[in-house]
Phi, psi and omega in degrees: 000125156350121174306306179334290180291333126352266157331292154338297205279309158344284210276355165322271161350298163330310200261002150309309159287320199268323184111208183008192195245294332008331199244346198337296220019079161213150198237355153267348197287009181220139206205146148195175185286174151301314163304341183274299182321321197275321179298294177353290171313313176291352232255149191286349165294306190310274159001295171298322189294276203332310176336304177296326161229050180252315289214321190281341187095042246195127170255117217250117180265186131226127191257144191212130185264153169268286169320104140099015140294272198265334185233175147307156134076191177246154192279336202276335158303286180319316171298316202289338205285260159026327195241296193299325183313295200261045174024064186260059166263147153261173173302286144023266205269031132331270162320277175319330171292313177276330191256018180262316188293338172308315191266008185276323199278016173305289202254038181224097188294319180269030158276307191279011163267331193305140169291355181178156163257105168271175184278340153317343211265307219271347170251355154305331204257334145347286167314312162312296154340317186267357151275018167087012171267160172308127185185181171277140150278134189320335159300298154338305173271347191249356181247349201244347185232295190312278169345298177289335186306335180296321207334156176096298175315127154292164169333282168325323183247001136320300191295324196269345182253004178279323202268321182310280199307334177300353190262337178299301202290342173326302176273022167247046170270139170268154193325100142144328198299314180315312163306283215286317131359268177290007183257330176259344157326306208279357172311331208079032193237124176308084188296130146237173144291120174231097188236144147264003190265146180353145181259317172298335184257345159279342183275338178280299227269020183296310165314352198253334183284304176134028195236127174323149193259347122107195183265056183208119152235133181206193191275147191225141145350112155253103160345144193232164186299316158301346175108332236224146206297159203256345207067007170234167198256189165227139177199144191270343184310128183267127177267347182279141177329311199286002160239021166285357188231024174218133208301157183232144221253048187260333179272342191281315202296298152311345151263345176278296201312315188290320177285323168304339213252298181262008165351304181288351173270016171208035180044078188218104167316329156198143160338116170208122187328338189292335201261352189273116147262104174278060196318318182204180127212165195252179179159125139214055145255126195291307163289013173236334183261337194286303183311290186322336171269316163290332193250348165287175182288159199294159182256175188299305195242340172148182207228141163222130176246125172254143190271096169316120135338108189044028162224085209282339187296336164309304183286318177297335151323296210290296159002290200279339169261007183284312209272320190288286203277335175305128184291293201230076168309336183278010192258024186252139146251138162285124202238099198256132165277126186275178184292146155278163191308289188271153174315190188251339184253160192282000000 
């Protein structure tokens, strides 16, 4: 039988499970669990296809975003939360945190009742913000604190306070992902991580997900000549306003970059799209998870948006930008997730 007629027969099965078609172009009319999604994997249509084009010569992914994807909240909130608890600061980046909040506090009443300024100060006013107060925006906190917070560091106590912490974050993974994870590793089909989030700290909790340490590009930790983090990133991700509502090719850019990067592991002399299968992807943020989905090649098997645990306005964004820009609307699925042991907030 055909790879072609395979497939077919794949995505039949989904949509068997999901509801809606191929041809839907409704991009809500197919909706299932993780557990259902996970038999799905196991299932011998799902299987044989992958098979086929292992089989064709052919490396078969799946892409996956982390935050509020695969976990609660975001993670990288939680590290900085973390690093404040057990004081993991350098004299650097210390300094650089305090001269961000110094100058925030011109236009911050509760910097200036504050008695001093800490690095807790800059994910309280975070917290604000995300309670509708006067506050830092998660942009804001993450180019203006996370990133300088580092300054100073080497690699090594980079690498050591990320692998401290991943064993915490472990219990805001939602219920079933690690299984589903490693269930499609035994398919033969490659999980990566396609983050705009820290890479070293996604590359730790990547074990706790059921995903190869790797299988991760994400924005990454720049170095001085001296060993030691510079307090600025590499990162493909667009920041201007005017792309919070339309997909952004920062993720497409990061996975091209991650296959070039590992090309030789699969004894492939240079990169070419004829050998790249893009079995699925998972996401939800309609502007960073849409472009991996909207501006790479259509995937194989489908697009999933995931129903945030308690933020249901994430998925209905992605409803709309999915609806504006999808190349093949019925390939889009809804991915409902259960709540994890612990919350979203730090």
């Amino acid at each position: 039988m055909s790879t072609a007629h395979l497939l077919l027969q794949a995505r039949d099965a989904l949509y068997s499970i999901s509801g809606g078609s191929y041809e839907s172009n409704n991009v809500a009319a197919a909706k299932l669990t993780t557990a259902q999604r996970t038999a799905y994997f196991r299932s011998s249509e799902f299987r044989d296809w992958a098979a086929a084009e292992k089989a064709a010569g052919h490396e078969v992914f799946w892409l996956r975003d982390v935050d509020k994807t695969q976990a609660a909240g975001d993670i990288f909130t939680f590290f900085y939360k973390w690093r404040c608890d057990h004081n993991k600061f350098t004299t650097e980046g210390l300094a650089a945190i305090k001269k961000f909040l110094t100058a925030k506090r011109r236009k911050s009443a509760v910097l200036r009742a504050a008695s001093g300024l800490k690095p807790i100060d800059a994910l309280n006013l975070w917290l604000r913000k995300e309670g509708g107060e006067d506050g830092l925006s998660l942009l804001e906190l993450w180019s203006n604190v996370y990133w300088p917070s580092q300054l100073g560091l080497t690699k090594e106590e980079k690498e050591a306070q990320v692998k401290a912490f991943a064993a915490g974050y472990a219990k805001r993974i939602y219920p079933g992902v690690p299984e589903e994870n490693r269930t499609l590793e035994e398919a033969g089909v490659h999980v990566v991580i396609v983050s705009n989030g820290d890479q070293e700290l996604a590359i730790a909790a990547a074990p706790y997900l059921g995903i190869k340490p790797e299988n991760v590009t994400g924005s990454r930790l720049l170095y001085g000549t001296d060993g030691r983090a510079t307090g600025v990133n590499h990162s493909y991700e667009v920041f201007g306003e005017e792309w919070q509502n339309r997909p952004q090719p920062g993720k497409h850019l990061s996975f091209h970059h991650w296959v070039h990067t590992n090309h030789k592991r699969w004894n492939w002399p240079h990169i070419s799209s004829d050998r790249v299968v893009i079995a699925g992807r998972d996401g939800d943020s309609a502007s960073a998870d849409g472009g991996m989905m909207i501006l790479l090649p259509p995937p194989a098997i489908g697009n999933f948006m995931i129903d945030t645990p308690g933020e249901p306005q994430r998925l209905q964004k992605f409803y709309q930008i999915a609806a504006k820009y999808g190349w093949t609307r019925g390939q889009f699925f809804t991915l409902v997730q259960s709540a994890s042991e612990l919350g979203s907030t730090p």
